[in-house]
N, C-alpha and C positions, 0 to 999 in steps of 0.2 A: 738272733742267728749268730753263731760262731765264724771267728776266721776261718776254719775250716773247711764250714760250709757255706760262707760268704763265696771263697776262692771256688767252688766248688760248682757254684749259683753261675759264677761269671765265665766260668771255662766252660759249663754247660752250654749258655746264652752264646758266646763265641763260635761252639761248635753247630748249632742252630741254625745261626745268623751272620756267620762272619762273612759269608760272601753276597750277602744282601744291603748293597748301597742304602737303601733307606733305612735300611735299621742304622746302618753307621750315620747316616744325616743326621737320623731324630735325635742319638747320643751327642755328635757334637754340637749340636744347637742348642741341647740343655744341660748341658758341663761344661762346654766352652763357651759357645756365643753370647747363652744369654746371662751368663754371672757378669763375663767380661762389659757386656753392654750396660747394664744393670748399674754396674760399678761406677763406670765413665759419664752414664746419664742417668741420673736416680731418678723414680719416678715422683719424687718431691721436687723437682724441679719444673716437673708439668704443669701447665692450664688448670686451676680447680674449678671446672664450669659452673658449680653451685656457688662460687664468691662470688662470678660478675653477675653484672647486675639485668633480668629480664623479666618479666613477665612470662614468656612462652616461649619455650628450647623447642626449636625443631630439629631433630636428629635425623641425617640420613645416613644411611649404614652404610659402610664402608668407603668412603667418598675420599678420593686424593683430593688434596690441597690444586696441587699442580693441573688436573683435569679440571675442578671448578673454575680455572681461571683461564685456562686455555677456551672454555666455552663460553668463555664474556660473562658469567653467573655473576662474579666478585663488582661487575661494574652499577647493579643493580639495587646496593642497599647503600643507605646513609654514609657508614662505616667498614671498611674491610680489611682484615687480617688473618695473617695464620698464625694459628696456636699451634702446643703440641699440650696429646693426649697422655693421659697416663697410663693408656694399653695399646695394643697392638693385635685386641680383637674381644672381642662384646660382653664374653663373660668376666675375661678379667678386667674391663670398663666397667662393668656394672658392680663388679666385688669392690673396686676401690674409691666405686664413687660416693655409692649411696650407705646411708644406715637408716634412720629413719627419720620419713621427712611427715611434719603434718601440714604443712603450706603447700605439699604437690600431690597433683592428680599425675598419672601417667597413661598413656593414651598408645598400647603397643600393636607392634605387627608382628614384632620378633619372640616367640616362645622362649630365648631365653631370660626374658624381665620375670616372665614367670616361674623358672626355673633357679636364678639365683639371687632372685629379689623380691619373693612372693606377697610380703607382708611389711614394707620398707615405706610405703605411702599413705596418703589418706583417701585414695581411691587407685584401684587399675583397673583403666575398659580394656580388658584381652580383646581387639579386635579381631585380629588371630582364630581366634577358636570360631567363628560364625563366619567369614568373609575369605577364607579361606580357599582358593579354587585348587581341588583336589587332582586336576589331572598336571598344574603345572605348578604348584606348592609358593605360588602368589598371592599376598594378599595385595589387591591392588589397591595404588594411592589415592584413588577417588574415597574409599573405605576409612580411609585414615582422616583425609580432610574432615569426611561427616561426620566422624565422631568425637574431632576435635571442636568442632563449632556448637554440636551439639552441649561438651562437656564443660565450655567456657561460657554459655549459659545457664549451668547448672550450679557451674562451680566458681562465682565471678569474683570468689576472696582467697581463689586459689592461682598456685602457678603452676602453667602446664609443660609436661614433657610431653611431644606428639613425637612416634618413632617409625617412621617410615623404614620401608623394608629395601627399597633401592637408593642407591644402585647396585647394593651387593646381589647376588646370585641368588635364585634362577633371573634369566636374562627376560625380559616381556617381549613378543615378536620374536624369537629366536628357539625355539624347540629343538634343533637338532644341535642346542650346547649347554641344552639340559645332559647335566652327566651325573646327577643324584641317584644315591641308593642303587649305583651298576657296579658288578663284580668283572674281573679280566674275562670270568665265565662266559658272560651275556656279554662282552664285547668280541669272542671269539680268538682270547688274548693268553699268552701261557705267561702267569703270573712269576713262574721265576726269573724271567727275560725282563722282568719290573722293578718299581721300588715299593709297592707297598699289593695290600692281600686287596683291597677296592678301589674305587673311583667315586671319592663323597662328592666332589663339585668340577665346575667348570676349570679353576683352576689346575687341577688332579690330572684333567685332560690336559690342558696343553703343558704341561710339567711334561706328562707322556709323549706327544707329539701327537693324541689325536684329533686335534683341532688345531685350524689356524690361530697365529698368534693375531694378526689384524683384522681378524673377522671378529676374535674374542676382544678383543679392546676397541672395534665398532660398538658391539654387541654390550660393552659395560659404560659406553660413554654416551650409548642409544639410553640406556636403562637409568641415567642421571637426567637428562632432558627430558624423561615420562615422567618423573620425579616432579623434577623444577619447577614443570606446568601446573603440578598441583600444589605444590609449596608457594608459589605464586598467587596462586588463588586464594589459599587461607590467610596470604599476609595481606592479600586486598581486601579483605575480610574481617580483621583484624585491627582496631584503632591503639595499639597497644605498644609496647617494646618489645622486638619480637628477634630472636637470635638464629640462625641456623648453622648447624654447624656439623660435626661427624665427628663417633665413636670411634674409629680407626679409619688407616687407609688399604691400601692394598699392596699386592708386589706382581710384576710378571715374569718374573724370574732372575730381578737384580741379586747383586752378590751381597753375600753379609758378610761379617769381619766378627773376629780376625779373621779365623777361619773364612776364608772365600765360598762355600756352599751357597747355591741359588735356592732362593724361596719364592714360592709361590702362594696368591692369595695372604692368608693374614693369621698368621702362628702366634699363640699367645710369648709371653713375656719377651720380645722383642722389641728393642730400642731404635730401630732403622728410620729413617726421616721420611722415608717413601710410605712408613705403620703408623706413624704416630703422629707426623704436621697433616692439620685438617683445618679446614675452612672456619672460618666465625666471622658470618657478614651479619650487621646488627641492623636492623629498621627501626629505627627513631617513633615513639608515639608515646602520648601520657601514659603514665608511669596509675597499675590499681592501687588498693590496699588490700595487702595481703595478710592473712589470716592463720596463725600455726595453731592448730586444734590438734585433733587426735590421730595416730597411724592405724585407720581401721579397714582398708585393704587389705584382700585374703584370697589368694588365688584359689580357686576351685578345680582346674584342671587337674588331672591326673594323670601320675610321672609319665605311664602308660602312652598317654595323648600328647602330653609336651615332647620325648624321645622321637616320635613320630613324627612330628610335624618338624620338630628338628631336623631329624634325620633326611628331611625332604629338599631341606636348604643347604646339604650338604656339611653338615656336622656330625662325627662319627661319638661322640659322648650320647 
C-alpha cells in the first residue's frame, strides 16, 4: 500500500470511527499502552513455568494473585509465591510458552490449547469437546480432575498440565452474567450509545454498566472456590510435586498507563500486575522419572467447533 493510500486507509477509518470510544481504546492500547509496557517490562523477565521444577501444573485460568490470597487458598501448600506470567491472556500464554514438549501430556477445558497449540505434546485429552455443557459453555471441574487421574495412570513417565476452566467466565451458579455470544440487539441496546458492535463476556457487561460490579466479583471469587474444591481433591490424590498456579489474571476496570484507559477482563499483550502476578503454591511430594519421547498429540477438532465453543467463553477470534 502506498502513502497515498495509506493516508487515505486512515482518514477513511477516522471518518467511520472517530466518534466511537472503543475504537479509540482498542488503538491506544496497541500503539500506546502495550509497546510502552512491553518496553518497561519485557516478557523475558517473566516466570518460565516449564524451568521450575513439578511433576503436574495445575493451571486455573484466569486467577488473580491478590484473590487467591484473600481466600486463605496460598495458606494451603508447602510453599507459596507470586510469579509473573508472560501474558495477559491464554492464547498469547500458550504462543510463548509451549513448542514441543515430549515429557507432557496436557489435560484441557479451554479450546484454545487446541487452537494455538494443537500438535506441541505428546498427548492432549480435549476434555472440552465431550464434557461440555452446551446450555452454559462449562466444562465442569469435576471433568477435569477424572481425566487427570485417569491420564497419570496412563501416563506415569510423563508430566502433566491439567487446565481447569475457572475461575474465568461463564460464572457456575450465576446465569443471569452469562453475557456470551449477546449483541446490543438482543439486549435491547442502541450500539452507537456503545463501545464496541457485541458483548463476548461478563466482563463486556459491566465495562457497559449492565451488571453489577460486586455481584460480578461475587460471581468470579464464587467460581475460584468451585475450582479449589476440586484442585484439592486431585492434590489429595496425588503423591507427587504438584504446582498450581494461572495463565493470566484479570482486570475490573483498573487504569492502565500511560495512557490511563480502563480495561476490563484480560487483553492480550498487556504488562499490568493485576494481568500478569498469579499464584504458584507448590505441594511437596517425590519427585517421578520423566520420560521425553515423542510429540505425538494431534488435535482432531475442527476450526468450525474450536470457534464455537470459544466463542461461548466469550472470545470474539
Amino acid at each position: 500500500m502506498g502513502t497515498t493510500d495509506s493516508v487515505r486507509h486512515i482518514v477513511g477509518e477516522l471518518r467511520e470511527n472517530g466518534g466511537n470510544w472503543g475504537w479509540w481504546r482498542g488503538r491506544i492500547r496497541r500503539y500506546i499502552n502495550e509497546p510502552v509496557q512491553q518496553s518497561l517490562s519485557p516478557r523475558s523477565e517473566s516466570t518460565n513455568f516449564l524451568d521450575k521444577q513439578w511433576d503436574t501444573l495445575v493451571i486455573i485460568d484466569g486467577c488473580r494473585a491478590d484473590l487467591f490470597e484473600e481466600l486463605n487458598f496460598d495458606n494451603s501448600f508447602d510453599h507459596y509465591e507470586r510469579v509473573r506470567s508472560n501474558a495477559s491472556a491464554t492464547p498469547e500464554w500458550l504462543q510463548h510458552t509451549f513448542n514441543e514438549h515430549g515429557d507432557i501430556v496436557y489435560i484441557s477445558s479451554n479450546p484454545m490449547v487446541s487452537r494455538h497449540q494443537p500438535d506441541a505434546f505428546h498427548e492432549m485429552v480435549e476434555v472440552w469437546r465431550d464434557n461440555l455443557d452446551p446450555e452454559t459453555s462449562v466444562v465442569p471441574p469435576e471433568a477435569i480432575t477424572e481425566a487427570a487421574l485417569k491420564a497419570r495412570e496412563e501416563y506415569p513417565n510423563k508430566r502433566l498440565i491439567v487446565h481447569y476452566l475457572q475461575p474465568h467466565y461463564p460464572f457456575i451458579g450465576y446465569p443471569d452474567l452469562n453475557y456470551t455470544n449477546m449483541t446490543y440487539d438482543d439486549l435491547g441496546l442502541d450500539a452507537k450509545n456503545h463501545q464496541h458492535e457485541d458483548i463476548a463476556s461478563t466482563w463486556d457487561a459491566l465495562r457497559e454498566g449492565l451488571v453489577e460490579k460486586d455481584e460480578t466479583l461475587e460471581a468470579y471469587a464464587e467460581n475460584l472456590k468451585v475450582v479449589m474444591e476440586d484442585v484439592n481433591s486431585l492434590l489429595n490424590q496425588l503423591d507427587e510435586r504438584v504446582v498450581v498456579t494461572s495463565d493470566h489474571g484479570n482486570m475490573y476496570g483498573g487504569r492502565s498507563w500511560p495512557v490511563p484507559i480502563r480495561v476490563f477482563g484480560h487483553p492480550r499483550n498487556l504488562r499490568l500486575g493485576e494481568l500478569v502476578t498469579v499464584p504458584w503454591g507448590v505441594d511437596e511430594g517425590p519427585r517421578r522419572e520423566i520420560k521425553n519421547d515423542s510429540v505425538s498429540a494431534e488435535s482432531n477438532a475442527t476450526d468450525e467447533t474450536v470457534s464455537e465453543r470459544l466463542q461461548g467463553l466469550g472470545y470474539l477470534e
